[in-house]
N, C-alpha and C positions, 0 to 999 in steps of 0.2 A: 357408264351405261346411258344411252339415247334417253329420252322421256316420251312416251307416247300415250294415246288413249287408252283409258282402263290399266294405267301404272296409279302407284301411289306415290304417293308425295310426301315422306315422314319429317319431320322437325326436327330438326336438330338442337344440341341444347345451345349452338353458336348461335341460331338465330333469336332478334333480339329483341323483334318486332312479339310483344304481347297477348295481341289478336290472335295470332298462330303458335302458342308457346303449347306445345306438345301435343300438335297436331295432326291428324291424318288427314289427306286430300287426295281425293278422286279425281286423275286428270280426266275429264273430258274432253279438251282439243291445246293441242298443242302446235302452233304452225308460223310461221313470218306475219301473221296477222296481231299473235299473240295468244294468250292459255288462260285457261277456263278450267276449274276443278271445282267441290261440291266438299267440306269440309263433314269428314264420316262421325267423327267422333263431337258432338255438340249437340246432343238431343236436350230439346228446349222442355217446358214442363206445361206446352200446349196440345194438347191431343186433335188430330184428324178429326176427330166427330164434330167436335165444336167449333174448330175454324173449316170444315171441307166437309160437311155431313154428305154421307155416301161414298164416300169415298173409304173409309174407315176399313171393309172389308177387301179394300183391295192394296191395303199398303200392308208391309211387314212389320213384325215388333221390332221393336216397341213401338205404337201407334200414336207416335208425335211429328209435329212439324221439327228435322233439324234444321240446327242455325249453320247454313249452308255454306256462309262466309260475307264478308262486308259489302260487298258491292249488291246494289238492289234489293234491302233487306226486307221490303215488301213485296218482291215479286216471289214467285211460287216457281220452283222446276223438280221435274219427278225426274228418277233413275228408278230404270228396270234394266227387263233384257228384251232386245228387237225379234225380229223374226227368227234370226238367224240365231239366236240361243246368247247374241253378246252383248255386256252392261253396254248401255246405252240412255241418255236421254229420253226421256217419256214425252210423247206428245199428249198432253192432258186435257185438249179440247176434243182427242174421244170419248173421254169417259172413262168411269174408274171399271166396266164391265169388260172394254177392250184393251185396256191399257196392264195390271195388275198383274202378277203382285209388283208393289211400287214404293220408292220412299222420296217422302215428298219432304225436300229442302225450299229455305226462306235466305234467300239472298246465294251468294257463289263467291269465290274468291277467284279477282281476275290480277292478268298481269299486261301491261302494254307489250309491243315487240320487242324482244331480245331482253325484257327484264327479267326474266325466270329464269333465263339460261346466266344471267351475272350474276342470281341468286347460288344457281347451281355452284359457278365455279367460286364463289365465296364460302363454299359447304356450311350451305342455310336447309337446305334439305337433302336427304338422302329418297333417290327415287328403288322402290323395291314392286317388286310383282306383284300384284293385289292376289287375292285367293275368295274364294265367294264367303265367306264368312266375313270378312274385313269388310265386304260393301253390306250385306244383307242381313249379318249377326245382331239378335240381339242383347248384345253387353259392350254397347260403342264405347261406354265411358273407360274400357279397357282396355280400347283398341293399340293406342301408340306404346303400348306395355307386352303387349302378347303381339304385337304385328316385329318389334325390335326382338324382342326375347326369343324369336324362330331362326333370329340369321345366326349363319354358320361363322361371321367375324367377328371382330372386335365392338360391332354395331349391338350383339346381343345384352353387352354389359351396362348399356345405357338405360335397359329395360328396366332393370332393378333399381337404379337411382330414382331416391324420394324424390316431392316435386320440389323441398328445400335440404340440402344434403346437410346445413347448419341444424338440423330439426333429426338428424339420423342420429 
């Protein structure tokens, strides 16, 4: 399967990198320049009111900053939906009255060119179809458990594996 915007990005348990170890990621762009995704499931224990006041009424629960992914983990980027009714990037310099509902992530996970596609073919992540609960639910911390535990293949039995199977 292609990877495109508004795909998920699920974690495999081959991948070895720690940062992403039972991850969900939102692609946002995908292209010969290289990819950009917004990691779903990493809600931090900082709430929108106190780092973004005003804004609070216009993000979705849970009403925290996620930890977006490691690259620019001070910078701020919202997902919503555009005009056209599709998850997309928020432009947040209009304001949270024009922009909302929103969730606002603190850094992104990026890749250079052609390194997500080696990741791919190394089966570091499985790309699945987002569903609007997976980007806007909130119970992220269960997301890579309930997003594997829907597919129809062998991908569903991963879902149930503890995060140490020595500890089952």
């Amino acid at each position: 399967m292609g990877l495109a915007p508004g795909q998920l990005l699920v974690a495999t348990p081959m991948l070895g990198e720690r940062t992403f170890h039972r991850t969900v990621i939102l692609m946002l762009e995908h292209n010969e320049a290289g990819s950009l995704g917004v990691v779903l499931n990493r809600p931090s224990d900082v709430t929108v009111a106190e780092s973004f006041p005003g804004w609070q009424d216009a993000t979705v629960e849970p009403m925290v900053l996620f930890t977006g992914g490691p690259v620019e983990p001070t910078g701020v980027l919202g997902v919503g939906r555009n005009r056209d009714g599709e998850v997309a990037p928020a432009d947040l310099e209009l304001g949270p009255a024009e922009v909302g509902p929103v969730r606002l992530f603190q850094g992104y996970a990026g890749w250079s060119p052609g390194q997500l596609d080696m990741e791919l073919a190394e089966d570091a992540w499985w790309v699945i179809d987002a569903q609007d609960e997976d980007i806007f639910g909130n119970e992220p911390g269960e997301l890579w458990y309930r997003v594997l535990g829907r597919q129809s293949d062998d991908r569903a039995r991963y879902g149930l594996f503890p995060d140490d199977p020595r500890l089952n």
